[in-house]
Backbone as XML, in Angstrom:
<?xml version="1.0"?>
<chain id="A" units="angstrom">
  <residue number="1" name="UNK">
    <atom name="N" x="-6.844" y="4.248" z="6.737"/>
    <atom name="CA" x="-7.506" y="3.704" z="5.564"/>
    <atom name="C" x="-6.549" y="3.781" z="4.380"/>
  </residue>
  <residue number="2" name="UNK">
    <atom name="N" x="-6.311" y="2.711" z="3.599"/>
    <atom name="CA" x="-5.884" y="2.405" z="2.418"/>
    <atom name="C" x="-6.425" y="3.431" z="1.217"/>
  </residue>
  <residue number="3" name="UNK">
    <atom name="N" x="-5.021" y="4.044" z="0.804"/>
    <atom name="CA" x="-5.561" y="5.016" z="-0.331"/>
    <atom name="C" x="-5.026" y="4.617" z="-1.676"/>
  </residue>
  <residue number="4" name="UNK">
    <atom name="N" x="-4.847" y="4.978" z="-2.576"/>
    <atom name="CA" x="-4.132" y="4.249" z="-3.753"/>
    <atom name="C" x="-3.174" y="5.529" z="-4.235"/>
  </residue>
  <residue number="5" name="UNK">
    <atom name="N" x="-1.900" y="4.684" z="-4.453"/>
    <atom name="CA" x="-1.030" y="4.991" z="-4.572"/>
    <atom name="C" x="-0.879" y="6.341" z="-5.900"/>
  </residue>
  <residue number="6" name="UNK">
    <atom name="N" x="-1.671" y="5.752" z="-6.832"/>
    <atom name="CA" x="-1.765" y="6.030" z="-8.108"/>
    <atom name="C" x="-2.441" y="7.371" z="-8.971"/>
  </residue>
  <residue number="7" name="UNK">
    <atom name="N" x="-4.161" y="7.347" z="-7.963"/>
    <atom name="CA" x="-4.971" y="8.225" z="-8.350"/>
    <atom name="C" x="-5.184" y="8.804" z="-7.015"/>
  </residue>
  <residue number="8" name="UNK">
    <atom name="N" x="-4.525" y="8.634" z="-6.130"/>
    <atom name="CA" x="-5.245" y="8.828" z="-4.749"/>
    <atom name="C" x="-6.299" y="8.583" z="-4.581"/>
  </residue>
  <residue number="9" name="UNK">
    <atom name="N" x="-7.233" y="7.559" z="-4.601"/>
    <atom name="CA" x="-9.049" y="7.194" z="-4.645"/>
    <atom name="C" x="-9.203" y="6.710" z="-3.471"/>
  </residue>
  <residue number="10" name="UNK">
    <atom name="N" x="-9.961" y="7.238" z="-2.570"/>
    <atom name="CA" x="-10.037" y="6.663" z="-1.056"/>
    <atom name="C" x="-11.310" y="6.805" z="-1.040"/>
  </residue>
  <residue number="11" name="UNK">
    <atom name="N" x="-11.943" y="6.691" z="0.556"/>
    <atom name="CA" x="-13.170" y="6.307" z="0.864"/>
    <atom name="C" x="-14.430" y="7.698" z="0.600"/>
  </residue>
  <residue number="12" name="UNK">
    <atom name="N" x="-15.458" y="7.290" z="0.442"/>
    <atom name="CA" x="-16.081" y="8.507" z="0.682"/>
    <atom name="C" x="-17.352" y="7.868" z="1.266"/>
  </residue>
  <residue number="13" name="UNK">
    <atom name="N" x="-17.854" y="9.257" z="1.661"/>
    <atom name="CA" x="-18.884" y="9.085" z="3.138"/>
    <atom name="C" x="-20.260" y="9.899" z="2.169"/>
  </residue>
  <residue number="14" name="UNK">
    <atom name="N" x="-20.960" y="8.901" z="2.791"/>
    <atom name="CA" x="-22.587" y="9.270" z="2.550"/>
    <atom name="C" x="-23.411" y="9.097" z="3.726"/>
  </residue>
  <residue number="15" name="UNK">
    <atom name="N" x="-24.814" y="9.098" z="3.315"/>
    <atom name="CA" x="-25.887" y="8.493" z="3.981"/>
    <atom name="C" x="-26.585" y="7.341" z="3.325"/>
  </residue>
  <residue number="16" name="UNK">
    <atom name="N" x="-27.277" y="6.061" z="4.173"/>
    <atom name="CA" x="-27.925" y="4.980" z="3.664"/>
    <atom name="C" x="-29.007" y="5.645" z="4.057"/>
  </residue>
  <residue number="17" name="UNK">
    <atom name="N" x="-30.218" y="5.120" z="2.860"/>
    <atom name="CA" x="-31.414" y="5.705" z="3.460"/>
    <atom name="C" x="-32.201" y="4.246" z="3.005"/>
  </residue>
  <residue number="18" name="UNK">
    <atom name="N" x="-32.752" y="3.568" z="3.941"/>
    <atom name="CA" x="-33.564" y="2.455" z="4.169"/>
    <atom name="C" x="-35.180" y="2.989" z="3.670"/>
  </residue>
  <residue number="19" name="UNK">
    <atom name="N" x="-35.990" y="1.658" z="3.623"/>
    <atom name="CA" x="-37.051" y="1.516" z="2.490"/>
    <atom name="C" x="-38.330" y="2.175" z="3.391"/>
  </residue>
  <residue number="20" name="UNK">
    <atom name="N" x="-37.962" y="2.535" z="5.135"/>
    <atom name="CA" x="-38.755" y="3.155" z="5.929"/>
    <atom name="C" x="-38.064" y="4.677" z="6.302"/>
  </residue>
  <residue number="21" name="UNK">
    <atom name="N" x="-37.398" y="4.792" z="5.062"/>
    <atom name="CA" x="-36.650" y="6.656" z="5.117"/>
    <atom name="C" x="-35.530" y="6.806" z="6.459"/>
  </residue>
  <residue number="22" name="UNK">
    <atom name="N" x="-35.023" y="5.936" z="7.198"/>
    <atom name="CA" x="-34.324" y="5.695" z="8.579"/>
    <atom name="C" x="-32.890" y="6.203" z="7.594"/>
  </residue>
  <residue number="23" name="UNK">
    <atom name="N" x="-32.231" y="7.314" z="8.230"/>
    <atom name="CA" x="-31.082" y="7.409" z="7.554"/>
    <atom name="C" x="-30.159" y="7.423" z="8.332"/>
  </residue>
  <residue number="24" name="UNK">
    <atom name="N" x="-28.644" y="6.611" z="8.475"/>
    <atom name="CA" x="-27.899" y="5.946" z="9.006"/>
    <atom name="C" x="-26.548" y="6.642" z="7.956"/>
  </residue>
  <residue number="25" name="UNK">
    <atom name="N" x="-25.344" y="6.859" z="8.613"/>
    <atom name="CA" x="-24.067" y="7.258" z="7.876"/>
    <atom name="C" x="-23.414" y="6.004" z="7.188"/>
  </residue>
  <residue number="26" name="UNK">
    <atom name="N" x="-22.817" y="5.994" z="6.123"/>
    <atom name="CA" x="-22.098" y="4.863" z="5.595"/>
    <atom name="C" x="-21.433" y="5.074" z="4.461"/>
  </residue>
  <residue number="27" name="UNK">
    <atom name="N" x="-19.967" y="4.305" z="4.357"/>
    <atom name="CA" x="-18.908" y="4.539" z="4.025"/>
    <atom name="C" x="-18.424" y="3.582" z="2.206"/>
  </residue>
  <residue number="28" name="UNK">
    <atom name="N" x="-18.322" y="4.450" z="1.977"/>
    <atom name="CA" x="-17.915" y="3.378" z="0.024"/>
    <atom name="C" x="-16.338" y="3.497" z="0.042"/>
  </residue>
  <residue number="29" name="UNK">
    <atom name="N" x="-16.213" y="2.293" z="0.220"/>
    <atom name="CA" x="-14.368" y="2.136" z="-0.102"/>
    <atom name="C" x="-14.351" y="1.586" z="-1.336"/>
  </residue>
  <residue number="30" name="UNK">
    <atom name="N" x="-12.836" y="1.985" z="-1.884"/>
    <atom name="CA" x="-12.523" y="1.768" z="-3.351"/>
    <atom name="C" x="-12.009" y="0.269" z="-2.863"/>
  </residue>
  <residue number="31" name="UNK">
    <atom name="N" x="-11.819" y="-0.358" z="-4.226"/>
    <atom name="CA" x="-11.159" y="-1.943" z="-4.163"/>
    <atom name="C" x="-9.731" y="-1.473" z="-4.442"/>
  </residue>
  <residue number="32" name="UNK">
    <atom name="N" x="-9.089" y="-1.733" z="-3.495"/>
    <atom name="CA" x="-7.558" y="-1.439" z="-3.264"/>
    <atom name="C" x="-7.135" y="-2.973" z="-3.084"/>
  </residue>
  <residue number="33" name="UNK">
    <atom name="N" x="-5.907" y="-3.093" z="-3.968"/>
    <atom name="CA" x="-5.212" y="-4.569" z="-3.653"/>
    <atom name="C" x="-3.205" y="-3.774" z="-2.935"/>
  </residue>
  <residue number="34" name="UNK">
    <atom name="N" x="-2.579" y="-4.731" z="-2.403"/>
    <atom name="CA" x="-1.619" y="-4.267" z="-2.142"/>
    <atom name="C" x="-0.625" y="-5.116" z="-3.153"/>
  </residue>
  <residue number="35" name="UNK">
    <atom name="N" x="-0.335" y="-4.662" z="-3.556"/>
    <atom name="CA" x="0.726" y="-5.529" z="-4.982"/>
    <atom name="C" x="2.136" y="-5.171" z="-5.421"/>
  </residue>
  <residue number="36" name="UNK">
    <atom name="N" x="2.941" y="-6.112" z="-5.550"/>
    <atom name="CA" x="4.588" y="-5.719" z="-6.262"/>
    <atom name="C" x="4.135" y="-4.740" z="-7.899"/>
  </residue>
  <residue number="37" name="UNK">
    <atom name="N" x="4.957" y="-3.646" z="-8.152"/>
    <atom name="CA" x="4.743" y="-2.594" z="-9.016"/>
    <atom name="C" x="6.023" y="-2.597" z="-9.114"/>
  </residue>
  <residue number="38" name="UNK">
    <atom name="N" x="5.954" y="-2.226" z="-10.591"/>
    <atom name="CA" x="7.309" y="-1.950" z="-10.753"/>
    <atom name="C" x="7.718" y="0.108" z="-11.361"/>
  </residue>
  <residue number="39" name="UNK">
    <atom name="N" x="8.516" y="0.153" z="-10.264"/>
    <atom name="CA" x="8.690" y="1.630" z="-10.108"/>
    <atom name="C" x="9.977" y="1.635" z="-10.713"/>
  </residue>
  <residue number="40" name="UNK">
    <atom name="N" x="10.638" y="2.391" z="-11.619"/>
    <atom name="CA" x="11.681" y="3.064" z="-11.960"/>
    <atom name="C" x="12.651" y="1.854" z="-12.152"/>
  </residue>
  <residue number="41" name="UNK">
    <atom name="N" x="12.353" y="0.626" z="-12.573"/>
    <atom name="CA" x="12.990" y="-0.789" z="-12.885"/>
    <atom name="C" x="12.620" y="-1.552" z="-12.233"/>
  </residue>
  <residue number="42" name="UNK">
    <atom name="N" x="12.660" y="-1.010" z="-11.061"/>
    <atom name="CA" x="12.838" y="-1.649" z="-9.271"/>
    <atom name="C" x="11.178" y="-2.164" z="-8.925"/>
  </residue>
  <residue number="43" name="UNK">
    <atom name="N" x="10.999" y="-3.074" z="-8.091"/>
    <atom name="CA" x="9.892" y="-3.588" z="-7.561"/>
    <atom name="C" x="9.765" y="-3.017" z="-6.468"/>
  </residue>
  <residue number="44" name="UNK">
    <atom name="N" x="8.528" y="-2.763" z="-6.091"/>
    <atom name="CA" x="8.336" y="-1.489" z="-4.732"/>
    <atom name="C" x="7.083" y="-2.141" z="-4.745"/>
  </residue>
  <residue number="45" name="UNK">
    <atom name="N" x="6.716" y="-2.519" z="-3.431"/>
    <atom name="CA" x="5.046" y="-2.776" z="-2.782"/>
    <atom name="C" x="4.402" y="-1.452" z="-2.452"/>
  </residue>
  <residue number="46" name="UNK">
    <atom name="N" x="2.826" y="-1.763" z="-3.421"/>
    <atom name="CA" x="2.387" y="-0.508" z="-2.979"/>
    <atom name="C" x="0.732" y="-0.675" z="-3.339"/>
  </residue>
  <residue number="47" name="UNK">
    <atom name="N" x="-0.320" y="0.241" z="-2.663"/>
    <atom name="CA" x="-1.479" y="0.141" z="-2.714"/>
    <atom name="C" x="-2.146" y="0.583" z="-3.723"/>
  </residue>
  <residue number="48" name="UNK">
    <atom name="N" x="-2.742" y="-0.130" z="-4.913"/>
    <atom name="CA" x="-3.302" y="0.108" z="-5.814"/>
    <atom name="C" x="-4.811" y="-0.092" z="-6.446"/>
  </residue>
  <residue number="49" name="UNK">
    <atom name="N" x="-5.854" y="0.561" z="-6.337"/>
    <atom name="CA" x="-6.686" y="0.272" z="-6.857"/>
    <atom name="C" x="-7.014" y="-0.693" z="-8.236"/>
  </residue>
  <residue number="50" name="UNK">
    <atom name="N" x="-7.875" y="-1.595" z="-8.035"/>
    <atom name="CA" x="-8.440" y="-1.943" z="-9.150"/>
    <atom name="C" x="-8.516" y="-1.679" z="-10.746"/>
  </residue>
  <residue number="51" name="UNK">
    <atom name="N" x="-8.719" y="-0.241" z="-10.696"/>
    <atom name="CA" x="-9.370" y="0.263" z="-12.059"/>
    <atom name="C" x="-8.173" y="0.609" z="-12.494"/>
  </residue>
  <residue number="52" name="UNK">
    <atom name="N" x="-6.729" y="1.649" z="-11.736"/>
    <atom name="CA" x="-5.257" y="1.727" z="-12.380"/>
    <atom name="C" x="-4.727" y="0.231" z="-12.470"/>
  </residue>
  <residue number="53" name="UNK">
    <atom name="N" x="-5.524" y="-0.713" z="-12.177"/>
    <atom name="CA" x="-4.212" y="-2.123" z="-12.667"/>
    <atom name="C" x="-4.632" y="-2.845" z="-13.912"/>
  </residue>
  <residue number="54" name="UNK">
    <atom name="N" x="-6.083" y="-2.130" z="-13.958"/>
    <atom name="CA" x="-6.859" y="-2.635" z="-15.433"/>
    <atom name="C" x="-6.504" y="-1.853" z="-16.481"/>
  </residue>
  <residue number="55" name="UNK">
    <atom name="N" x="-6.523" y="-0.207" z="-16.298"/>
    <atom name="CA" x="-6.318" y="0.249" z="-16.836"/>
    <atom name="C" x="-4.760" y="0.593" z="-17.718"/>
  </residue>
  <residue number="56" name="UNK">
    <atom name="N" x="-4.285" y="-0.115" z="-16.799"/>
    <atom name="CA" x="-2.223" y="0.183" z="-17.340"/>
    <atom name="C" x="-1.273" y="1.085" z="-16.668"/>
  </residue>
  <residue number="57" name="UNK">
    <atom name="N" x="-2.187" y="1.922" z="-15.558"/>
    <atom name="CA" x="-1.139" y="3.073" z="-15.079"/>
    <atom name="C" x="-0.075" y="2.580" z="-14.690"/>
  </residue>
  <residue number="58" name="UNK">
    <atom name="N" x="-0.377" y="1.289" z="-13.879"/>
    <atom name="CA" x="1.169" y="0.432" z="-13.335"/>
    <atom name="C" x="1.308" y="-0.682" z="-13.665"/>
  </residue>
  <residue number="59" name="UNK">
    <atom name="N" x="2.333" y="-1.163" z="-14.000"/>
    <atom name="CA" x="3.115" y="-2.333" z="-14.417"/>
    <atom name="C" x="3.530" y="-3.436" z="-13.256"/>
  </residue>
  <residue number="60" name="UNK">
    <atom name="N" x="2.907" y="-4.235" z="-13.131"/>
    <atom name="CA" x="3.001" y="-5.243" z="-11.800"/>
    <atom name="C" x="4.293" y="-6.619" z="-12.171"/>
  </residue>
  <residue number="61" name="UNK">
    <atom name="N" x="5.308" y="-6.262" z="-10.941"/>
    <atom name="CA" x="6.579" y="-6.541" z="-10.978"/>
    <atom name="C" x="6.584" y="-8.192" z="-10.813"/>
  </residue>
</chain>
């Protein structure tokens, strides 16, 4: 599974609980894009969440 490079934000695990109380395991993944970043001048591909590319942590090459 795709983690982000940035904040480390990966998946996390719950339970669904349906409208007849039936509870079933299920999984929330972050929105990870894979994108050119620019690291230390240089362009480097790497997995980044959503919210660090809105927010500014990385600079997209």
């Amino acid at each position: 599974m795709a983690k982000c490079a940035v904040c480390e934000k990966g998946a996390h695990f719950g339970i669904a609980v349906s409208h007849s109380h039936r509870r079933t395991n299920r999984m929330w993944k972050p929105n990870i894009k894979y994108v050119k970043v620019k690291v230390n001048g240089a362009a480097k591909k790497m997995y980044v969440c959503t919210s660090c590319l809105r927010s500014g942590k990385v600079e997209r090459a």
